[in-house]
N, C-alpha and C positions, 0 to 999 in steps of 0.2 A: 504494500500500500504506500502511496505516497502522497505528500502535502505540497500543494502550492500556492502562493499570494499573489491573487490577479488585483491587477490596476482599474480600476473602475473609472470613469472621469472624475467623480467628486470623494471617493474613497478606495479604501483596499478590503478585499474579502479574502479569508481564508477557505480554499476548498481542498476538499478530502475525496481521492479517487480509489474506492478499497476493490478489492479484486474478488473477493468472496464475501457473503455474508456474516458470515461469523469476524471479517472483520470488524463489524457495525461496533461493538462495542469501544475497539481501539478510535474507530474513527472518531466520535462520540467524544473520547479523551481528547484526541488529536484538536478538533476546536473549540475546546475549551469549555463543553456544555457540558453542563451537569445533568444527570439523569434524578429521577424521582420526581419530575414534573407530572402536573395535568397534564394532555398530550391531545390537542385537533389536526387532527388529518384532513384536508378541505382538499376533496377534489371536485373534477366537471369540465367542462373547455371552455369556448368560444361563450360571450355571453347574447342570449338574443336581444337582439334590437327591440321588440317587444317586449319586451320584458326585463330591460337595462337597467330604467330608475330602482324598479323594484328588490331585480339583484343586487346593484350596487346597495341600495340600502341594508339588505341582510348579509352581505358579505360587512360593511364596515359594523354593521352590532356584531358579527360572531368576530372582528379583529378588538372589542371595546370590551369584550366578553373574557378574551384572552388577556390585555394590558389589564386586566383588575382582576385575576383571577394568576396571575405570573404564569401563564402556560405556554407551553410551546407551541407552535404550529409549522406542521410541513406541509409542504404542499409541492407542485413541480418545479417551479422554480422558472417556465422561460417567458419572455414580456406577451404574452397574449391573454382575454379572458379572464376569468377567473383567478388563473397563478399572478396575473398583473397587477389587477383589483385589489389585493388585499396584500400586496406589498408595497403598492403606490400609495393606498388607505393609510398603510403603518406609518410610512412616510412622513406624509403631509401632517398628520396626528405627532407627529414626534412620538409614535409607541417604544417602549421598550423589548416587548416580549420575545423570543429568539423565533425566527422566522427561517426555517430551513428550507432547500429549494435541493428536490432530488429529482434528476433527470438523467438520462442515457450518456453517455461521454459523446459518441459518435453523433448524436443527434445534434447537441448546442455549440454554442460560439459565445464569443464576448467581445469587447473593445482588446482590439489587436490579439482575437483567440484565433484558433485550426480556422483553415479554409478546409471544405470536403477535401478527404482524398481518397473516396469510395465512392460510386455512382452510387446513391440511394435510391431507393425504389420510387421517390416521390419525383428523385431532380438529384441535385447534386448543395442545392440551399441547406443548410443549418439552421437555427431558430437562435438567434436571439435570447440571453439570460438577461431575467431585470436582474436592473443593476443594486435597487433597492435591497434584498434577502440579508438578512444576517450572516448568512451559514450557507454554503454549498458541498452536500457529496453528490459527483457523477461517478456514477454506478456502468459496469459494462453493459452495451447496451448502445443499439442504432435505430430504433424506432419505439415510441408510445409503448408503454404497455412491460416493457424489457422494467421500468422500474419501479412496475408495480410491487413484488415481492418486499422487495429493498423496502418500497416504504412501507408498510405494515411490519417488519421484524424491526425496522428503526423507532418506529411509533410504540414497540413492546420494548424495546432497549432505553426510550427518553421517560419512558413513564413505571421503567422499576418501583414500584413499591406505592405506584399510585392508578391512575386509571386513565383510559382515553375513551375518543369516541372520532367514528368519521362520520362528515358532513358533506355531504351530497349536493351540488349546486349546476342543475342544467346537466351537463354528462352525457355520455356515449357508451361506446363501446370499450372502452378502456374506462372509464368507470365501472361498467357493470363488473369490470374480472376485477378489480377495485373494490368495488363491497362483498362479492363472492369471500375474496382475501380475509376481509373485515371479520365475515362473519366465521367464517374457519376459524378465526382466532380470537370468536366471543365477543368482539367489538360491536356495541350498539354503534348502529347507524343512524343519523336524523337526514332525512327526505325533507328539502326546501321545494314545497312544491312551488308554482305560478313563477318557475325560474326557465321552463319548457325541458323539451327533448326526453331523455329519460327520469329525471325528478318526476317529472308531470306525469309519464306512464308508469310509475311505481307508487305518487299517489294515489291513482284511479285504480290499481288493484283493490279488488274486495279483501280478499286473503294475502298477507304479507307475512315475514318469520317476525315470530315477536321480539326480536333484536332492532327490526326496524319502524321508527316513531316519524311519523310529517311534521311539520310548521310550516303556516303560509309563510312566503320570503316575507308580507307586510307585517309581520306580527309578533313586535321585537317580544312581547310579555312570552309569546311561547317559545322563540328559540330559546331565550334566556333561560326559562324553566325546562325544555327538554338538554340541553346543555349543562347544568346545572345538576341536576340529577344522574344522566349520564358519567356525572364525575364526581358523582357524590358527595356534593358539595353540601354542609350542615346549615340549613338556613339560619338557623337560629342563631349560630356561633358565627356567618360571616355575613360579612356587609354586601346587602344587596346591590346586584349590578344596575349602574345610573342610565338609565336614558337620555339623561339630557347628553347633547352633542355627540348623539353618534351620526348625526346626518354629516 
């Protein structure tokens, strides 16, 4: 495994390239994150246009959710959608919370990263890492979906001796093998429906695995409380999460 410090325009990130899973722990060490956090997993892709105001609103209550609650959150890490939304959110918010960004190695790029040097199935283009993320491991791996594994054994590595949960916003097909993962390994999932694509088809099932709970994306009272519970968070003993300015 090894570490590198990429150049960002306005900062430096450290990123961690492990070669096998069972490195995840070392890597974990490697930048500097402590494990025994809360731990949200926020996948999905592209956000629709339809449906934009509403996502962006429940993406930034689940990043409001995280900064008062000191959790971590992973998610893909490259500038489109969803992995964008709530690193740009963290951003502009001045969040603290570690915001790790796991993606295939062959797939992304950065400010003066890899040009292809593999025909990819799509073109020969790389995607783009925001530059925002706290924390980057790329995982081997040349297309979507290569780092799915990675993140659910990371998300059970960051949250030793506490709890997680993945949060489903819009999504595909690489979500769906995404919560399949989840639920292998007991992770409740929350379903943000009215964010479209598959949210919205896993809403509308009648029967779902009782690991998986909805919230409309409009309706910060129930993420907070399916989030909240999912990490079993003591209401009594902690300070309820604020609504005010998560817009």
């Amino acid at each position: 495994m090894r570490t590198q410090t990429i150049n960002f325009p306005d900062r430096q990130t450290l990123f961690v390239f492990p070669d096998v899973r069972s490195d995840l722990a070392q890597a974990v060490s490697e930048l500097q994150l402590e494990d025994n956090h809360p731990v949200i997993v926020l996948i999905g892709g592209e956000i629709d246009e339809q449906q934009a105001e509403v996502t962006r609103r429940a993406i930034h209550t689940i990043s409001k959710i995280a900064e008062d609650m000191s959790a971590v959150v992973i998610c893909g890490g490259t500038d489109m959608g969803v992995m964008a939304e709530i690193s740009q959110g963290r951003w502009q918010k001045q969040y603290k919370f570690p915001l790790v960004g796991i993606a295939p190695e062959e797939l992304v790029t950065w400010t003066d990263g890899p040009d292809s040097t593999n025909f990819l199935w799509w073109g020969t283009k790389r995607f783009q890492l925001e530059p925002h993320y706290s924390h980057f491991i790329l995982v081997p791996g040349d297309k979507f979906g290569d780092e799915s594994a990675w993140i659910v054994d990371a998300a059970t590595v960051l949250s030793k001796g506490n709890r997680s949960v993945t949060i489903l916003v819009n999504g595909g097909e690489v979500s769906q093998k995404d919560i399949e993962l989840s639920l292998e390994h007991d992770r409740p999932v929350i379903v943000m429906s009215r964010t479209g694509r598959l949210a919205d088809k896993l809403a509308r099932q009648p029967k779902r695995n009782n690991l998986i709970s909805v919230a409309p994306a409009n309706n910060d009272e129930r993420i907070i409380e399916l989030i909240q519970t999912a990490l079993s968070i003591d209401k009594k003993n902690t300070q309820t999460v604020s609504l005010v300015n998560i817009a």
